[in-house]
OpenMM code with the backbone's topology and positions (N, CA, C; nanometers):
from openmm import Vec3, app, unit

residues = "UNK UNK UNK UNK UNK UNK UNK UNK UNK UNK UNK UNK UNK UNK UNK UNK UNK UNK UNK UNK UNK UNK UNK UNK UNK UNK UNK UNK UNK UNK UNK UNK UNK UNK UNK UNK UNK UNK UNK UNK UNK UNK UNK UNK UNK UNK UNK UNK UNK UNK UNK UNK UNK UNK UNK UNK UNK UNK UNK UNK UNK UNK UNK UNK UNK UNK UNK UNK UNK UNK UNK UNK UNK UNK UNK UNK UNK UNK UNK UNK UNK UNK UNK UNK UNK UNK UNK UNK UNK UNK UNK UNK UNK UNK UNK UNK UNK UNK UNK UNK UNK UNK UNK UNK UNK UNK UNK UNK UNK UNK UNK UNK UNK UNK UNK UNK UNK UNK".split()
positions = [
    Vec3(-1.8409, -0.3401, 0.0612),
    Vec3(-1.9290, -0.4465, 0.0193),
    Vec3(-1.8563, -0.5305, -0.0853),
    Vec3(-1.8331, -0.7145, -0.0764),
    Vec3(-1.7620, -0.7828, -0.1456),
    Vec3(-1.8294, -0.7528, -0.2676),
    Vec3(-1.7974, -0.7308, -0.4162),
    Vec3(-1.8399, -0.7965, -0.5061),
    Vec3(-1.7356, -0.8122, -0.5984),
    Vec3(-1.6044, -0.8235, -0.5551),
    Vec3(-1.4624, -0.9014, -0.6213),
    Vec3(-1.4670, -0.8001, -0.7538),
    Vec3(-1.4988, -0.6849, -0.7005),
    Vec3(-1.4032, -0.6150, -0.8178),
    Vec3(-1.3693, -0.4730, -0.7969),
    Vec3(-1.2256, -0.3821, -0.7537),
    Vec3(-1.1929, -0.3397, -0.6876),
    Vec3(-1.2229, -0.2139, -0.8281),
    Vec3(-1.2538, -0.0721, -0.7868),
    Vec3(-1.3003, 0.0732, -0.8652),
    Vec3(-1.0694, 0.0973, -0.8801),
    Vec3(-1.0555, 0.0587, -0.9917),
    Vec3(-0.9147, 0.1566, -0.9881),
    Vec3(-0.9226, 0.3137, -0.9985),
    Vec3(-0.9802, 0.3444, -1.0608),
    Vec3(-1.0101, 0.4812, -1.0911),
    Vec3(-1.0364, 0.5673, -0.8933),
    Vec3(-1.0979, 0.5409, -0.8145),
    Vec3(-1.0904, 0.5781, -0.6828),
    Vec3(-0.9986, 0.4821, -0.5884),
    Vec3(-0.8693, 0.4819, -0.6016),
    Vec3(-0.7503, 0.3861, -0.5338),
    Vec3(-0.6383, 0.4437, -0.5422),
    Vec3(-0.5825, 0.5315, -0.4376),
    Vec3(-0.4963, 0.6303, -0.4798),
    Vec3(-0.3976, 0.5779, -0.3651),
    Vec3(-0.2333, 0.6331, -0.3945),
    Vec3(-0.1889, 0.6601, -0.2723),
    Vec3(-0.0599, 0.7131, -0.4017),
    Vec3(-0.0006, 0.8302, -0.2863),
    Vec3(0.1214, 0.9336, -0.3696),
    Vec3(0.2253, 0.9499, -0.2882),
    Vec3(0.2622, 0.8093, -0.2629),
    Vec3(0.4097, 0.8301, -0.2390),
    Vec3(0.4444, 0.9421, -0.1112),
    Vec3(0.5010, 0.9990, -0.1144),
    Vec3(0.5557, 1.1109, -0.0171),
    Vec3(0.4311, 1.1572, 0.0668),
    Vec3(0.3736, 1.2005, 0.0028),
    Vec3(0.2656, 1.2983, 0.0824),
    Vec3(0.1405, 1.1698, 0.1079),
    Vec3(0.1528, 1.0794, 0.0990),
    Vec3(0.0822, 0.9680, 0.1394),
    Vec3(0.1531, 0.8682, 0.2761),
    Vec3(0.2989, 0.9178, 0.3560),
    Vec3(0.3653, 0.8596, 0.4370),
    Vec3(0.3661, 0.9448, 0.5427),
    Vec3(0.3696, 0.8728, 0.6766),
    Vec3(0.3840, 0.9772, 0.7696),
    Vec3(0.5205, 0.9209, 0.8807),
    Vec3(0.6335, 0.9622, 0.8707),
    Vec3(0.6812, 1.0993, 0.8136),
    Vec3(0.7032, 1.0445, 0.6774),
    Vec3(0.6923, 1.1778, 0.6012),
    Vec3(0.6896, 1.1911, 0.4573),
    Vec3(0.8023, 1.1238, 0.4459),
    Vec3(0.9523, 1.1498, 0.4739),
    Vec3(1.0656, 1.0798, 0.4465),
    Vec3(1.1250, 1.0533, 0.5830),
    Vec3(1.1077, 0.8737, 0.5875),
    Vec3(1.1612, 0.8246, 0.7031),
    Vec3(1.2920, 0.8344, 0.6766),
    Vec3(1.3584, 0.8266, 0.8077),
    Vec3(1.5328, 0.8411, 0.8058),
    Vec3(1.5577, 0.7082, 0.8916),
    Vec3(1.7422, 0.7105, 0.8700),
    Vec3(1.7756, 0.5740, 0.9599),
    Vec3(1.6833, 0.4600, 0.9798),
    Vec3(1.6320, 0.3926, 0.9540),
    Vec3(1.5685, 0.2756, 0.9527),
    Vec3(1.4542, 0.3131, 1.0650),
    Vec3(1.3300, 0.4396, 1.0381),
    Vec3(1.2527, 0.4822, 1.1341),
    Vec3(1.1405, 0.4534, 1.0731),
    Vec3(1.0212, 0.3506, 1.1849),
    Vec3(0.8945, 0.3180, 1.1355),
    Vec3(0.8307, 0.4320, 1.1248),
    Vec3(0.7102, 0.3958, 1.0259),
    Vec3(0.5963, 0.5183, 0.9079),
    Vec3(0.5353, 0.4269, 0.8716),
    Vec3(0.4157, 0.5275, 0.8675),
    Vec3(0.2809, 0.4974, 0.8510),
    Vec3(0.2983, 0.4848, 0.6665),
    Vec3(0.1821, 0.4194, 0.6165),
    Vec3(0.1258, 0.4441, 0.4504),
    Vec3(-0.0363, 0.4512, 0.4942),
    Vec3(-0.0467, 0.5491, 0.3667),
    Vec3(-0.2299, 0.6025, 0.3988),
    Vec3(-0.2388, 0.5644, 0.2751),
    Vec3(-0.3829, 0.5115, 0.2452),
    Vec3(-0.4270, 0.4982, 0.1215),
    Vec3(-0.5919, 0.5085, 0.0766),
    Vec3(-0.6030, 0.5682, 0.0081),
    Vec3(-0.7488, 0.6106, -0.0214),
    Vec3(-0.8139, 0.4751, -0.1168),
    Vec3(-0.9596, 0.4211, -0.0724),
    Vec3(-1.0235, 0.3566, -0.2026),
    Vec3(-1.1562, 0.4340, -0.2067),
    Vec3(-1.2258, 0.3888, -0.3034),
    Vec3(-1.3305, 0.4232, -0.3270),
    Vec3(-1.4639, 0.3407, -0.1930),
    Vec3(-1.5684, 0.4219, -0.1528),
    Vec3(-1.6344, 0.4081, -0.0026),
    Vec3(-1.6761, 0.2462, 0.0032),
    Vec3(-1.6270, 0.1285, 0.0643),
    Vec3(-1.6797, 0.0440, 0.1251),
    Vec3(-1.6280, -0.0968, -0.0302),
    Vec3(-1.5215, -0.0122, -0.1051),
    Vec3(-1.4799, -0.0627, -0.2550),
    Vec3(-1.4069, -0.2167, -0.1953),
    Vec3(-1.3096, -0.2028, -0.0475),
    Vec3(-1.1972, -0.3165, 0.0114),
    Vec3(-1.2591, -0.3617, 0.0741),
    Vec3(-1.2461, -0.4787, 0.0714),
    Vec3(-1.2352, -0.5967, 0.1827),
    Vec3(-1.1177, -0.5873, 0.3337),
    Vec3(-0.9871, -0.5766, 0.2383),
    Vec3(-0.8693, -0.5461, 0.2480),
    Vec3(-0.8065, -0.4971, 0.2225),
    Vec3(-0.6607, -0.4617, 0.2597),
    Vec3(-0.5456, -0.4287, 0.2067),
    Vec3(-0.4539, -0.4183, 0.2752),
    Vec3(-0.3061, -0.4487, 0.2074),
    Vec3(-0.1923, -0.4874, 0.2534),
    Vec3(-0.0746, -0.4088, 0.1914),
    Vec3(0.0159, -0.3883, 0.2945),
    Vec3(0.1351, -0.3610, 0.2048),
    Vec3(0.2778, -0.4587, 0.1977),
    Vec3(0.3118, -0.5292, 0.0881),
    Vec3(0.4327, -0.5520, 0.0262),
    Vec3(0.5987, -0.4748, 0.0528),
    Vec3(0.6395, -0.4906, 0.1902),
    Vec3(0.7428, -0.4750, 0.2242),
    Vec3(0.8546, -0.5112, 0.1740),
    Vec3(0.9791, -0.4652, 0.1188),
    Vec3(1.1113, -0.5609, 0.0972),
    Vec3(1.2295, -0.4522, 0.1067),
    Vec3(1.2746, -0.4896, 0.2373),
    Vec3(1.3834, -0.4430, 0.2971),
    Vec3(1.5268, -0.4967, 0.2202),
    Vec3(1.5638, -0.3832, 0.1795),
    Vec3(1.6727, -0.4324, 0.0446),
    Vec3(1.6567, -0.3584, -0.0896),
    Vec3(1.5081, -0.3889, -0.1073),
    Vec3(1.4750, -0.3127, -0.2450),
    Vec3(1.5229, -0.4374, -0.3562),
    Vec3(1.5384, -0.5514, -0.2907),
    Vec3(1.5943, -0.6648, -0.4270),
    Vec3(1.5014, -0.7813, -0.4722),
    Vec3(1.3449, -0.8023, -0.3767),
    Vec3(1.3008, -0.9298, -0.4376),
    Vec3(1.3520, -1.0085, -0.3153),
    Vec3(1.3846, -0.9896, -0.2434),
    Vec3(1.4095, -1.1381, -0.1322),
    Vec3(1.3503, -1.0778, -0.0206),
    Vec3(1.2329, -1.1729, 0.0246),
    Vec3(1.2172, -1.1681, 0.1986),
    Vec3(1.0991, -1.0391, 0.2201),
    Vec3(1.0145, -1.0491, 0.0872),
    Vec3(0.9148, -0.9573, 0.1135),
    Vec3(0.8093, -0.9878, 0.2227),
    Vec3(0.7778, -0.8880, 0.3263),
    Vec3(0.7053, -0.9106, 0.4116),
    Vec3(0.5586, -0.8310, 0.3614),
    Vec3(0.4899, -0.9267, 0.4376),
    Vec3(0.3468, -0.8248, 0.4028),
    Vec3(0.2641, -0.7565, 0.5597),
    Vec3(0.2316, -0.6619, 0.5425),
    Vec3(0.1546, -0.5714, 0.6690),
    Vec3(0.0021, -0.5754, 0.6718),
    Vec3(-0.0659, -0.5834, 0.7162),
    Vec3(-0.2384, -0.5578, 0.7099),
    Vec3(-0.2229, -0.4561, 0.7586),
    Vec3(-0.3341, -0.3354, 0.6114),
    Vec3(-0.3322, -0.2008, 0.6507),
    Vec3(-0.5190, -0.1952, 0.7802),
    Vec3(-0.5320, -0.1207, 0.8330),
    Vec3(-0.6519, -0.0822, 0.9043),
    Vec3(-0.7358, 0.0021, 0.8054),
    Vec3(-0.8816, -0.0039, 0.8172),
    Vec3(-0.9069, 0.1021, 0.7682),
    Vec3(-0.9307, 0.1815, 0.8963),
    Vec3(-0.9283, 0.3466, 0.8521),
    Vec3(-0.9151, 0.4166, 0.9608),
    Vec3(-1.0725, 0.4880, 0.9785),
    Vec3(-1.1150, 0.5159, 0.8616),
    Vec3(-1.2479, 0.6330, 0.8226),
    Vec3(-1.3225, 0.6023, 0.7258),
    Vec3(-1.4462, 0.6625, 0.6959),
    Vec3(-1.5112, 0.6862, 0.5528),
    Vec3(-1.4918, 0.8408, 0.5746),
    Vec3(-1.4772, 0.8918, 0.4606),
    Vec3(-1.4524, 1.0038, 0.4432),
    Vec3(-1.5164, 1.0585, 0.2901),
    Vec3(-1.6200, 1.0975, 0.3151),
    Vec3(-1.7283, 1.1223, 0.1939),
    Vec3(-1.6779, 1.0135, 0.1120),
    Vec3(-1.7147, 0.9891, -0.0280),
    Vec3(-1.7073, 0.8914, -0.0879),
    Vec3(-1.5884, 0.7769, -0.1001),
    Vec3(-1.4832, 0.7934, 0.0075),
    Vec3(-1.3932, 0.7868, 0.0001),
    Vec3(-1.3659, 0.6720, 0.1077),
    Vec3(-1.2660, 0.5831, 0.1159),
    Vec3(-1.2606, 0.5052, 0.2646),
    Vec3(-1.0363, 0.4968, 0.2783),
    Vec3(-1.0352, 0.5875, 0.3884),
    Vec3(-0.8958, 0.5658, 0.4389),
    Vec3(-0.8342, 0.4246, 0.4789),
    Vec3(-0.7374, 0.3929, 0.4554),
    Vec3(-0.6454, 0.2678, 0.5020),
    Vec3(-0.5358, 0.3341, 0.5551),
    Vec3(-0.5047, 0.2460, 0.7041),
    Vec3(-0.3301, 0.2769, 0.7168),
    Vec3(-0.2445, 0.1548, 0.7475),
    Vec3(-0.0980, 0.1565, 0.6902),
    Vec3(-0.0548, 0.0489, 0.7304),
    Vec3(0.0491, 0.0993, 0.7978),
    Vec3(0.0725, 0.0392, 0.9096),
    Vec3(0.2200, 0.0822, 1.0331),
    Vec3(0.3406, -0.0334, 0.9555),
    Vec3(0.4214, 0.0961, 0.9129),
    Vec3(0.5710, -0.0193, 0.8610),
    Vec3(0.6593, 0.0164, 0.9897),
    Vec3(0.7269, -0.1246, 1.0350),
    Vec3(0.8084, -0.0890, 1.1456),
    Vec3(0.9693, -0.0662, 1.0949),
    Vec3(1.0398, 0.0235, 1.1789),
    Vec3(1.1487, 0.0297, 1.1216),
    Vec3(1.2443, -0.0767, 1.1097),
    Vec3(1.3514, -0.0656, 0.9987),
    Vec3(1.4332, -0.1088, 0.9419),
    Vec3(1.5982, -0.1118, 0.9970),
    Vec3(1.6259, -0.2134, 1.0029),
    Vec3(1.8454, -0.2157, 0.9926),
    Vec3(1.8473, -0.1331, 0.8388),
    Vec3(1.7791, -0.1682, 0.7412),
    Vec3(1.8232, -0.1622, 0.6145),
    Vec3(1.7914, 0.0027, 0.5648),
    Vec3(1.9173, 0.0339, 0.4761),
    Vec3(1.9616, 0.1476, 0.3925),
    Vec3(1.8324, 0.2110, 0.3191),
    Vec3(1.7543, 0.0911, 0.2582),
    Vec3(1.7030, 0.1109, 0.1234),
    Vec3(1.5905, -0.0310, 0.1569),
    Vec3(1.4167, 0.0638, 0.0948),
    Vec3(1.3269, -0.0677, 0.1307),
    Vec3(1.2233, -0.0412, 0.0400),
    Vec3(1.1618, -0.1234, -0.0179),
    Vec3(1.0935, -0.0670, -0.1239),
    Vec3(0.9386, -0.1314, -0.0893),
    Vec3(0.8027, -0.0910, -0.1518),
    Vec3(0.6716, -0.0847, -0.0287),
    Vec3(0.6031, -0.1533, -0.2138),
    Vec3(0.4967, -0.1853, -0.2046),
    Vec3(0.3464, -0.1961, -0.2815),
    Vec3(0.2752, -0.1907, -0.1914),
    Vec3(0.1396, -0.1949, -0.2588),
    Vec3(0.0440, -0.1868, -0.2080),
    Vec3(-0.0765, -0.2636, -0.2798),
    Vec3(-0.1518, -0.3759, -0.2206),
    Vec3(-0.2707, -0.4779, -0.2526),
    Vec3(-0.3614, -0.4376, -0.2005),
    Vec3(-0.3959, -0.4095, -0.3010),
    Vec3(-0.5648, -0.3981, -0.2626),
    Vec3(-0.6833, -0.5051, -0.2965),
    Vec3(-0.7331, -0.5495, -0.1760),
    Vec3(-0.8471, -0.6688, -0.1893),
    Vec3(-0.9942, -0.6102, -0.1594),
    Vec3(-1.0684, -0.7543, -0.2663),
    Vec3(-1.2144, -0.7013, -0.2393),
    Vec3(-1.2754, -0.8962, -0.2921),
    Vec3(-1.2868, -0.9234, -0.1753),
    Vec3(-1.3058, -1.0938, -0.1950),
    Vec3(-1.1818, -1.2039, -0.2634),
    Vec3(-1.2054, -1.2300, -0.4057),
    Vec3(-1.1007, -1.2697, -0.4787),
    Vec3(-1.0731, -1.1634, -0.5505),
    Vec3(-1.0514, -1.0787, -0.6059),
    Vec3(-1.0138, -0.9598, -0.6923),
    Vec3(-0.9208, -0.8829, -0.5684),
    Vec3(-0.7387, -0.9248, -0.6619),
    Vec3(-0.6342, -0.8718, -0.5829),
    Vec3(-0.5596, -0.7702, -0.6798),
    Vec3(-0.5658, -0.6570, -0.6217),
    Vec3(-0.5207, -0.5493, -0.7442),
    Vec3(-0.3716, -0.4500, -0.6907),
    Vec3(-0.3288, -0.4099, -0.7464),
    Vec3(-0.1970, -0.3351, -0.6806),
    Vec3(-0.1606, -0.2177, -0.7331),
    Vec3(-0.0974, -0.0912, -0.6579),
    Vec3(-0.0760, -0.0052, -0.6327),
    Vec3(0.0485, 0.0708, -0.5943),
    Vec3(0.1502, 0.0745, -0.7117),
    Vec3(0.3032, 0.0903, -0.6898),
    Vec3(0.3222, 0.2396, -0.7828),
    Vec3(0.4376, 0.2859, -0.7576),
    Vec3(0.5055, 0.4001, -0.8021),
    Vec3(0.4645, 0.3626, -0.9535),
    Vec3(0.4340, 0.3091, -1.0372),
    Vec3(0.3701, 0.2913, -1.2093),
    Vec3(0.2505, 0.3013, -1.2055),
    Vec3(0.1216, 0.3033, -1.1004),
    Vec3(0.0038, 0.2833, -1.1372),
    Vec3(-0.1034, 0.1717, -1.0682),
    Vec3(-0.1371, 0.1180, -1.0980),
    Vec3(-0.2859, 0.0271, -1.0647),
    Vec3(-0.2583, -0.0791, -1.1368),
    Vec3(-0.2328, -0.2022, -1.1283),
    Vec3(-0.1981, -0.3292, -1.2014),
    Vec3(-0.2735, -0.4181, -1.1213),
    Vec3(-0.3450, -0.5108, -1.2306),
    Vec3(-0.3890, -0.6446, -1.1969),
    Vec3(-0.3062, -0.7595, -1.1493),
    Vec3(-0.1727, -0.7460, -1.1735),
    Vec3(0.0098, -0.8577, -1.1162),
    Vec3(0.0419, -0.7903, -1.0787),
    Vec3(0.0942, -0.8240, -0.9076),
    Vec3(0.2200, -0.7343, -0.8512),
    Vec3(0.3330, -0.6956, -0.9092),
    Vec3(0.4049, -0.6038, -0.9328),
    Vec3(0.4699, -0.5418, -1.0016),
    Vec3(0.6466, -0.5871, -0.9923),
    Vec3(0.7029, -0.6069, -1.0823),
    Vec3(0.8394, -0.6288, -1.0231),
    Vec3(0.9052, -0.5329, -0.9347),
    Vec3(0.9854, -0.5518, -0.8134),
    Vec3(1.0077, -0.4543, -0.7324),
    Vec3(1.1038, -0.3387, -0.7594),
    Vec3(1.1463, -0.3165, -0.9064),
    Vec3(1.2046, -0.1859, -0.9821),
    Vec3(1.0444, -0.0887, -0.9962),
    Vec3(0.9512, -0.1571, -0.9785),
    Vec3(0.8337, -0.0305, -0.9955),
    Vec3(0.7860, -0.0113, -0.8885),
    Vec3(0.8232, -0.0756, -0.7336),
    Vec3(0.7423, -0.0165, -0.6460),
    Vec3(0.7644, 0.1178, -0.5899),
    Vec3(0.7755, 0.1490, -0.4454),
    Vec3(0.7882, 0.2773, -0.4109),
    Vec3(0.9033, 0.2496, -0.3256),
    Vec3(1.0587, 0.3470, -0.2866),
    Vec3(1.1236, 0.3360, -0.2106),
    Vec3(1.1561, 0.4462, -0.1305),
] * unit.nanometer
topology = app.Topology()
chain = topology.addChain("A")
for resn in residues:
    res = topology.addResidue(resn, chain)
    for name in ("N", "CA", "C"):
        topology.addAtom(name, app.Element.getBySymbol(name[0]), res)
């Protein structure tokens, strides 16, 4: 339900055990799962950048998949990579209220890409 302001406190996602496969190899597409709080998104997206440097970030629309008791699943399909090294965020929307979700935490500004997840 919109009301443009996203619960940080129920907006999780942990890296490893939040990817499926946990650690992609050779440039092999994986999933990202991400938990919000029940019916909290509008949306959400993930912040791709193949490189890990700030150039040529792509963005994904995650699905939601479930409600799951108080809880509502997202997944986003990252397709695989040429590249070595790729680093991910994660936006979370709820009308105008755009919030994010990187290896530091829950931030109101997308994060410079030394804090996302690689």
């Amino acid at each position: 339900m919109q009301n443009n302001d996203i619960q940080w406190s129920l907006a999780s996602h942990s890296g490893p055990a939040d990817r499926r496969p946990m650690c992609p190899m050779q440039g092999q597409p994986f999933d990202i799962i991400l938990q919000s709080g029940r019916l909290d998104l509008t949306a959400a997206r993930v912040g791709v950048d193949e490189g890990a440097d700030g150039v040529g970030i792509v963005w994904i629309d995650a699905q939601w998949q479930a409600g799951v008791g108080p809880s509502d699943v997202w997944r986003a399909n990252i397709p695989g990579s040429a590249g070595t090294r790729l680093a991910y965020v994660i936006e979370l929307i709820d009308g105008t209220d755009r919030d994010y979700i990187s290896a530091s935490g829950v931030s109101d500004a997308q994060p410079a890409v030394g804090q996302w997840w690689t």
